[in-house]
C-alpha positions as CSV (number, residue, x, y, z in Angstrom):
1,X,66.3,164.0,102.0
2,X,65.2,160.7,100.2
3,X,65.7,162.3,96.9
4,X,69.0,163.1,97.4
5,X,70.0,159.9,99.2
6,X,69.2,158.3,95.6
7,X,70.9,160.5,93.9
8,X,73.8,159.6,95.7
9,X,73.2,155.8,95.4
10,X,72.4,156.4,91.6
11,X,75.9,158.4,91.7
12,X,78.0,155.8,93.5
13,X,76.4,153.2,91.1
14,X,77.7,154.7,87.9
15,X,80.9,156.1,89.3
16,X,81.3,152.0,90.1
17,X,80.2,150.8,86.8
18,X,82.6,153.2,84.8
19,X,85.0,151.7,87.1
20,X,84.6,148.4,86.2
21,X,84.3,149.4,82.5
22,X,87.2,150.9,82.8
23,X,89.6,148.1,84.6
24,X,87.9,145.3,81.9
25,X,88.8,147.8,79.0
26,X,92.5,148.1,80.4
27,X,92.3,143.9,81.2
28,X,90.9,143.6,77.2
29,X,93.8,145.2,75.6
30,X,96.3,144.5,78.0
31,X,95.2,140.6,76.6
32,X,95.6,141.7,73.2
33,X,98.9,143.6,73.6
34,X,100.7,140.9,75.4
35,X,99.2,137.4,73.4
36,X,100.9,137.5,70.6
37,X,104.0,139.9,71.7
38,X,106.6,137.2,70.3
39,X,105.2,136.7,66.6
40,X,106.2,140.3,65.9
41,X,109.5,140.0,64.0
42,X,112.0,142.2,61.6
43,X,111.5,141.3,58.1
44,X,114.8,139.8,57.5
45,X,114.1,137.4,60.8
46,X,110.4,136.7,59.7
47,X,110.0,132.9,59.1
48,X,109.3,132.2,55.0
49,X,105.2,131.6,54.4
50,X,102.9,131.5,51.2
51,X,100.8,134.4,52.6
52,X,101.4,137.9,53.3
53,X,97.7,139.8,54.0
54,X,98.6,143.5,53.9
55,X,96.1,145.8,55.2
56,X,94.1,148.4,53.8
57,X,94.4,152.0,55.0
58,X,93.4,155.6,54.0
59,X,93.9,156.2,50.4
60,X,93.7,160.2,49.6
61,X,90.9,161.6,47.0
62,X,93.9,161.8,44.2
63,X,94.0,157.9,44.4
64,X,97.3,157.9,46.5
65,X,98.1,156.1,49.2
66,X,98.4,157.7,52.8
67,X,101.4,157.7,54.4
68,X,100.5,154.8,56.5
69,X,99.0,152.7,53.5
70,X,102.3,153.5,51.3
71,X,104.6,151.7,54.4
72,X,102.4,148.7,54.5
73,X,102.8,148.2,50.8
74,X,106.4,148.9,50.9
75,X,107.0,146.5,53.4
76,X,105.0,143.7,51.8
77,X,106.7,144.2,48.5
78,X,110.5,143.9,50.3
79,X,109.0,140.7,51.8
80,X,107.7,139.6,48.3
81,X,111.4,140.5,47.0
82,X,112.9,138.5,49.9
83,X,110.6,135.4,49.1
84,X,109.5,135.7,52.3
85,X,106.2,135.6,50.6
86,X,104.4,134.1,47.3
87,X,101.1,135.9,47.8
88,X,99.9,139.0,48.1
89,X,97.0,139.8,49.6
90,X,95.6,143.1,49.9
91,X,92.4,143.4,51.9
92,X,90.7,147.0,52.2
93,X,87.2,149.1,51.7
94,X,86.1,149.1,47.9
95,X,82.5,150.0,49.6
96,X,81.8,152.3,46.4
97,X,83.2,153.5,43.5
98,X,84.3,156.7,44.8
99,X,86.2,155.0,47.4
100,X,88.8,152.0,46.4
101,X,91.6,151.1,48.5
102,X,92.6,147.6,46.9
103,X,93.0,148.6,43.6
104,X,95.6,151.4,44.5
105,X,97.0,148.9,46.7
106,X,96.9,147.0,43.3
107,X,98.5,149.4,41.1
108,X,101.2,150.0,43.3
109,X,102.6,146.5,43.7
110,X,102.3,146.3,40.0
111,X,104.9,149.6,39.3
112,X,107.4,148.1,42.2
113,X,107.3,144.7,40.3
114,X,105.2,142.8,41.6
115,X,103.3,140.2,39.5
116,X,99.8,140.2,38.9
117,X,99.2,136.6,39.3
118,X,100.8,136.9,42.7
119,X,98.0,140.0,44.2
120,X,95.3,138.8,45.6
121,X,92.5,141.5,46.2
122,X,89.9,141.1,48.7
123,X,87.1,143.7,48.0
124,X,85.5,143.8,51.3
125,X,88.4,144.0,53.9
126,X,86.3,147.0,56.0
127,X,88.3,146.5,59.1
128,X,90.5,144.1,60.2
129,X,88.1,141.5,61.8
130,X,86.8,141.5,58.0
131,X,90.0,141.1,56.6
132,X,91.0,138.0,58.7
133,X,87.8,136.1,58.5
134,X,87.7,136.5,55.0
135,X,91.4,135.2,54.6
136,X,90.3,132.2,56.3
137,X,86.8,131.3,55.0
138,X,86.9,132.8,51.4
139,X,90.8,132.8,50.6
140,X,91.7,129.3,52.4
141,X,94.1,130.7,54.3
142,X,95.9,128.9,57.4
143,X,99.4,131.0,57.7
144,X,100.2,134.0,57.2
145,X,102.4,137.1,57.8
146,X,100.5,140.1,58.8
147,X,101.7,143.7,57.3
148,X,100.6,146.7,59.1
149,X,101.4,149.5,61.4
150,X,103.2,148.7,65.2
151,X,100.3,149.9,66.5
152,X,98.1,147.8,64.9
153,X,99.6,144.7,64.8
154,X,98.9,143.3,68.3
155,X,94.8,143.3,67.3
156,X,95.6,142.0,63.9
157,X,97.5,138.9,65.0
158,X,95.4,138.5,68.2
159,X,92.2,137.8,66.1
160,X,94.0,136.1,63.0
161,X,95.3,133.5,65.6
162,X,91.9,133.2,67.5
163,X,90.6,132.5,64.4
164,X,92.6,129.3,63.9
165,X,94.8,131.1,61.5
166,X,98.6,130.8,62.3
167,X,99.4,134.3,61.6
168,X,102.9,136.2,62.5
169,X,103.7,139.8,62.5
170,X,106.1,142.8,60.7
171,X,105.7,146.2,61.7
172,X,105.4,148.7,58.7
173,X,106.3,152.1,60.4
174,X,108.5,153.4,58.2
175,X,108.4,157.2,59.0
176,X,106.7,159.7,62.0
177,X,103.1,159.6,61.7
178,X,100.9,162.7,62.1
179,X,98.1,160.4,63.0
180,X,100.2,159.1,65.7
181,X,98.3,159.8,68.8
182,X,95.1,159.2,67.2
183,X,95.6,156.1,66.0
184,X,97.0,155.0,69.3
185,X,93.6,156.3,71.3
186,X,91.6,154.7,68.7
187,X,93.6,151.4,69.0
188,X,92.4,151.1,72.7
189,X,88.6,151.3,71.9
190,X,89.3,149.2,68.9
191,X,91.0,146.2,70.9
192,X,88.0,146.3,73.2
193,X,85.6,145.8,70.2
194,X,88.2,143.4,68.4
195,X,88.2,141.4,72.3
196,X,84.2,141.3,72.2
197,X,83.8,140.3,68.7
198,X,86.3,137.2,68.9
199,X,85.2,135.9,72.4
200,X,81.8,136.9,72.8
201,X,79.8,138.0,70.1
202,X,81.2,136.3,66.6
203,X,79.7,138.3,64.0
204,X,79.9,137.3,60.2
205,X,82.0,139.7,57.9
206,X,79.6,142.3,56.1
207,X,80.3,139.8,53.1
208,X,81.7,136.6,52.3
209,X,81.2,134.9,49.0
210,X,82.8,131.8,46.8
211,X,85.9,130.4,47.8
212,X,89.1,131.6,46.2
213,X,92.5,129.1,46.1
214,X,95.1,131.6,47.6
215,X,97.5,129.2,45.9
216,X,96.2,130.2,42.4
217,X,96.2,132.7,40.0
218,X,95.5,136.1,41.8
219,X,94.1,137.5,38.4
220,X,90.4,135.3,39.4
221,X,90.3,138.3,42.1
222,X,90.8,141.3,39.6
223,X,87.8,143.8,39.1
């Protein structure tokens, strides 16, 4: 009779906690979803600034860009063309050899026209938190427009601008994803982490290293 009286307490006691987990995990991204809602704009509306930080995404074991990846780029390069941007940077996982997201990124500005001294490629872009801290502290960057996918814009700009950076917001979705639904489930555990890290816990990127003038030449950042 005891034992199962504290089984029921123990019960009630988790069922509660999941609860509360729960309504702070809907609170965190609900935060993140609404903060920044009106810094989202078409690229022809998009106010003119030096930066544009395009976001690294799956690359395929050919050395193509995913579908996802291949939008980004093509939205950051109509920007480029638009001078809505100068500079081009490109942050993504070059974690080993075998896996390089930048430099395809690289190469494929470079067949669309781009210039080399305008790409900018940060090595060590392994998620987006990364990728934003290290526009700031490495690159010197204080505005910027963010390229990536609707679904993960909200995050992006919600930490670029908690990070002192004044960042706005184009949506890359060009196409239908097949990734579509889970990106968006993944999206919800990722603003809770992305929430966490900017308000609570502050890590440093994986790396840093010297500082680069994003005003430059972009060839300083070639491997």
């Amino acid at each position: 009779m005891v034992v199962s009286r504290k089984l029921r307490i123990v019960s009630a006691s988790l069922a509660l906690l999941a609860l509360l987990l729960s309504i702070s995990a809907v609170m965190m991204n609900h935060s993140i979803a609404s903060g920044y809602s009106n810094r989202i704009y078409d690229i022809n509306e998009v106010p003119a600034c030096e930066v544009g930080l395009v976001l690294g995404a799956l690359v395929w074991n050919s050395g193509q860009p995913s579908d996802i990846l291949e939008d980004r780029l093509l939205t950051a390069i109509e920007l480029y063309r638009l001078g809505k941007v100068k500079k081009l940077l490109i942050s993504g996982d070059h974690g080993t050899k075998q896996y390089d997201e930048v430099n395809v990124m690289k190469a494929f500005m470079l067949k669309c026209g781009v210039k080399c001294e305008d790409i900018f490629m940060d090595h060590a872009g392994f998620r987006t938190y990364d990728s934003c801290y290290r526009a700031r502290d490495v690159f010197g960057v204080r505005s910027m427009v963010v390229i990536t996918n609707e679904f993960h814009l909200p995050r992006a700009l919600y930490i670029a601008n908690k990070m002192g950076i004044g960042a706005v917001g184009v949506k890359s979705d060009r196409r239908r994803y097949l990734s579509a639904n889970y990106n968006n489930a993944r999206e919800f555990l990722a603003c809770c982490k992305a929430y966490l890290d900017v308000n609570i816990i502050k890590p440093l990127p994986k790396y840093l290293g010297v500082r680069i003038d994003i005003h430059g030449n972009g060839e300083v950042t070639q491997d």
